[in-house]
C-alpha positions in Angstrom: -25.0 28.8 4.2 -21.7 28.8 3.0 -21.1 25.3 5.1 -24.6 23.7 3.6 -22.9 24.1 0.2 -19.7 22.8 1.5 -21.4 19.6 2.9 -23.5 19.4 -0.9 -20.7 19.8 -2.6 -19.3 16.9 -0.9 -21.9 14.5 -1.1 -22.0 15.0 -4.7 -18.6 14.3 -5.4 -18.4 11.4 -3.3 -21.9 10.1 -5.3 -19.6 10.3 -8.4 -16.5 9.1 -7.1 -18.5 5.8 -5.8 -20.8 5.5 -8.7 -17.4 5.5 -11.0 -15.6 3.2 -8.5 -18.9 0.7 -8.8 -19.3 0.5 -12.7 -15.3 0.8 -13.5 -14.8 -2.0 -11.0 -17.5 -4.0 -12.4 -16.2 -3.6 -15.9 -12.4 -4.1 -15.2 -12.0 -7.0 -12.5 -13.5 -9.6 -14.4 -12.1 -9.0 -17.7 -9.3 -8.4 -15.8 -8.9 -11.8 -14.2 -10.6 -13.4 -17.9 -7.7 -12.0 -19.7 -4.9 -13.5 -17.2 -6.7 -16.9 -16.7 -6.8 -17.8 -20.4 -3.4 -16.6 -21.0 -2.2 -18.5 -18.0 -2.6 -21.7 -19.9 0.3 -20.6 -22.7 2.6 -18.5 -20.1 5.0 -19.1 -17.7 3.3 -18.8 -14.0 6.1 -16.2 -13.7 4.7 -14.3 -16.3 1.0 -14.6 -15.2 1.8 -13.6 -11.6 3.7 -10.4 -12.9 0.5 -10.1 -15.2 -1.9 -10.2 -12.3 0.3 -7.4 -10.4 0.3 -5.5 -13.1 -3.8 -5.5 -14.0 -4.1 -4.9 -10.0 -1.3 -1.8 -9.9 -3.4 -0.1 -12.9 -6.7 -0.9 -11.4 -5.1 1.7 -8.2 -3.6 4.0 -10.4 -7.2 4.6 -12.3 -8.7 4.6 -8.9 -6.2 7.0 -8.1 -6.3 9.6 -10.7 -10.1 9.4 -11.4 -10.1 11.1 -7.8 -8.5 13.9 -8.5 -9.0 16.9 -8.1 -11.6 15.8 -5.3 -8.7 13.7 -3.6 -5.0 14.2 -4.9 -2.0 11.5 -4.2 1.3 13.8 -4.5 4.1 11.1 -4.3 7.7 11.9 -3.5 10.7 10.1 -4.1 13.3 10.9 -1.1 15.8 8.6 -2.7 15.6 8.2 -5.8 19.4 6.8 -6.0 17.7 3.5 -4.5 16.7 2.7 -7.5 17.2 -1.6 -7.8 15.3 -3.1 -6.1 13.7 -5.4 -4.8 12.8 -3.7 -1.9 10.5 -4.2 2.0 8.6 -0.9 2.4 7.7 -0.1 5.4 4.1 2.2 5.7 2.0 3.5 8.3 -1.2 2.8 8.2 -4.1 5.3 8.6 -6.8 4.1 5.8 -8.7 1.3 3.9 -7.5 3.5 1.1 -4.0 3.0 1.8 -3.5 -0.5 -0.6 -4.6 1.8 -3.5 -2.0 4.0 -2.8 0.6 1.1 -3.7 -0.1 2.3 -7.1 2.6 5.0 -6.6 5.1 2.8 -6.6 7.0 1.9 -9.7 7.9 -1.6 -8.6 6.4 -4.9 -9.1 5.4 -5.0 -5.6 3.0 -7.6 -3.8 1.5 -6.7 -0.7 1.4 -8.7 2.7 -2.0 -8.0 3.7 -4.8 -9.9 6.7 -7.2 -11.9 5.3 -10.1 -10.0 4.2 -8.7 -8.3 1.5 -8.0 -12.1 0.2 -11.4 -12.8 0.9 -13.3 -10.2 -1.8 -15.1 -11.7 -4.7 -13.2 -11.7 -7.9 -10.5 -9.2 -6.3 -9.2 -11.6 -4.1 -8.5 -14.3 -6.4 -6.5 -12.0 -8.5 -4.3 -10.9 -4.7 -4.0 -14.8 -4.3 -2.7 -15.2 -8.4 -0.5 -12.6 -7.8 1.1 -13.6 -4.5 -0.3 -11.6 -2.1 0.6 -13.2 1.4 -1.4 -13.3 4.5 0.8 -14.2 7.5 -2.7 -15.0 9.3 -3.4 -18.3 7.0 0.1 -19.4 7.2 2.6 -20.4 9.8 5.8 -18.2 10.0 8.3 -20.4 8.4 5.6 -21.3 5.7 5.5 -17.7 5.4 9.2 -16.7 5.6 9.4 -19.8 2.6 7.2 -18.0 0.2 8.1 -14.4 1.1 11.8 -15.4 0.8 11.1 -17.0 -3.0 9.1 -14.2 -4.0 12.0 -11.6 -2.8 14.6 -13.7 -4.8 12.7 -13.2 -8.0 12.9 -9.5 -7.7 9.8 -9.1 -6.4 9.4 -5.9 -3.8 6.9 -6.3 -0.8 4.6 -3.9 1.0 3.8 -4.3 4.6 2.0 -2.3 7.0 2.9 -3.2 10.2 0.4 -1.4 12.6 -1.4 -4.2 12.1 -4.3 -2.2 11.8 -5.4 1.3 10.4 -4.9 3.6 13.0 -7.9 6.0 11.4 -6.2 8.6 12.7 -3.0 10.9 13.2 -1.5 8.7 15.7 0.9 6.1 14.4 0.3 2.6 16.0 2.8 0.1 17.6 4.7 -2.0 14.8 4.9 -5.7 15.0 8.1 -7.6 14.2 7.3 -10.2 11.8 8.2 -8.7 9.3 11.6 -6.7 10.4 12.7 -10.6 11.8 12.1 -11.9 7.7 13.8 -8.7 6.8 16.7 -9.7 8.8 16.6 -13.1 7.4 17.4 -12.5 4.1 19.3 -9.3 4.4 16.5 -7.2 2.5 16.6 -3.9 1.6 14.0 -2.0 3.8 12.1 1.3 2.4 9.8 3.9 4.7 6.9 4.6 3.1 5.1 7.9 4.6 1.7 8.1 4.2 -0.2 11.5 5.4 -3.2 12.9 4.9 -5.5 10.0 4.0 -7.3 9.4 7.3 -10.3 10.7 6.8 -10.7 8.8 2.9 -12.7 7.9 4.2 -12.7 8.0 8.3 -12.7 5.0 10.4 -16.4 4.0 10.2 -17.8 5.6 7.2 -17.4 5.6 3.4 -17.7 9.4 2.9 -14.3 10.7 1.5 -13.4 14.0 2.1 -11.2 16.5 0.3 -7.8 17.2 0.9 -4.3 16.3 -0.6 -2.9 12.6 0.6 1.2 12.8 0.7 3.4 9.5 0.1 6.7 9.6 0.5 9.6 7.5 -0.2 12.5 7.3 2.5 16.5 6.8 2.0 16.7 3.0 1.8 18.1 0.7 5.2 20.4 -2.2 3.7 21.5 -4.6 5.4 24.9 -2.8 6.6 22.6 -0.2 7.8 20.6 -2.2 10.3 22.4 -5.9 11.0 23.3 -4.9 14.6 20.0 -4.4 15.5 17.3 -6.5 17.3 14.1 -7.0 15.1 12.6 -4.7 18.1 15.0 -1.7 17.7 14.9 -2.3 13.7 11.1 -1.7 14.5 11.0 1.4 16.4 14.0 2.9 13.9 11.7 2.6 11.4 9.0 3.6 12.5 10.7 6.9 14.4 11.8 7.6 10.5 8.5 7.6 9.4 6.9 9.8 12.2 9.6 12.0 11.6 8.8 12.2 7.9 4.9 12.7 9.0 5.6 15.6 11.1 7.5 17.5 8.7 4.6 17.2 6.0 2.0 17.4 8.4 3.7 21.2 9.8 4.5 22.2 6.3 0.9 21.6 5.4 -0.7 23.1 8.4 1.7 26.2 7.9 0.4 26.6 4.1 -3.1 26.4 5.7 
């Protein structure tokens, strides 16, 4: 009985949480992108792209916190002495809720993403304003170009390098692309943990379940940290940091259970 009223309980908070995400969506995103295309006509594009990634951050952070206490986003800051950015961070990726969690970050951040986030009504054309890059529609040096611009205007970028979500607990292989641009320019690289969003929702469905989701910001890698080291070992550094960082959450959690 007692796990009929679990399951209940569930589907009625995810009936709310969607029905909010729905109407709120439909109500902010196009005044949203109104409100930066008129202004873009009597504002630098500067000023309209950090506009754009501004209206998009606040759009996550509502998501976000309209969730709670159903899902709740506990974000850490590990170093909070790297303060100037602009930064790469680095995440795992375990969810299509994982660009939401972006939110957390107090950067102006613009996230590297595949090509069907670009591709949503409305949504996408605000990803595009803002300078979201897809590595998929682009060559690598066309890439590297605008990446490198962006990063000189103080602009931080997010990148999951699994490629794909994983949907689970295991962390995928990381590509290089992005640790070879890193190298490059002689960016500052972030780990960003992610832990306890793979089932919001799981791999195949659109029912979120419960739970706390961690995020947690790693020391920073500059360039005297790292510049001895192939784009492939920069890879697997970064990502043995952020399973490390996983499996300390993921045992403190399961020893509070």
């Amino acid at each position: 009985m007692k796990a009929i009223l679990n399951h209940i309980a569930v589907a009625v908070q995810n009936l709310f949480f969607s029905l909010f995400f729905f109407f709120f969506s439909l109500f902010y995103i196009p005044i949203a992108t109104s409100v930066v295309f008129v202004l873009s006509a009597f504002i630098p594009h500067r000023k309209t792209m950090w506009m754009t990634r501004r209206a998009i951050s606040y759009y996550g952070w509502l998501i976000l916190h309209c969730a709670w206490p159903f899902a709740r986003v506990r974000y850490k800051d590990k170093s909070p002495e790297d303060r100037e950015g602009p930064f790469i961070f680095i995440c795992n990726h375990r969810s299509a809720s994982d660009p939401f969690l972006m939110a957390c970050l107090p950067y102006e951040a613009i996230q590297i993403a595949k090509q069907w986030p670009l591709r949503i009504p409305v949504l996408g054309i605000m990803a595009r304003i803002a300078g979201y890059l897809s590595i998929h529609e682009m060559t690598v040096e066309s890439f590297f170009e605008k990446a490198s611009q962006l990063y000189n205007e103080g602009v931080s970028m997010v990148s999951f390098p699994e490629g794909t979500r994983s949907g689970g607990r295991c962390m995928g292989q990381f590509t290089s692309a992005i640790f070879r641009f890193a190298k490059r320019i002689h960016a500052t690289i972030v780990p960003l943990a992610i832990s306890g969003n793979e089932d919001k929702p799981p791999k195949g469905s659109l029912l979120l379940h419960p739970g706390v989701v961690h995020v947690h910001k790693l020391p920073a890698l500059r360039w005297e940290d790292y510049k001895d080291m192939s784009p492939f070992k920069l890879k697997n550094h970064v990502r043995n940091l952020l399973q490390e960082e996983i499996d300390i959450i993921e045992n403190r959690c399961e020893q509070d259970i």
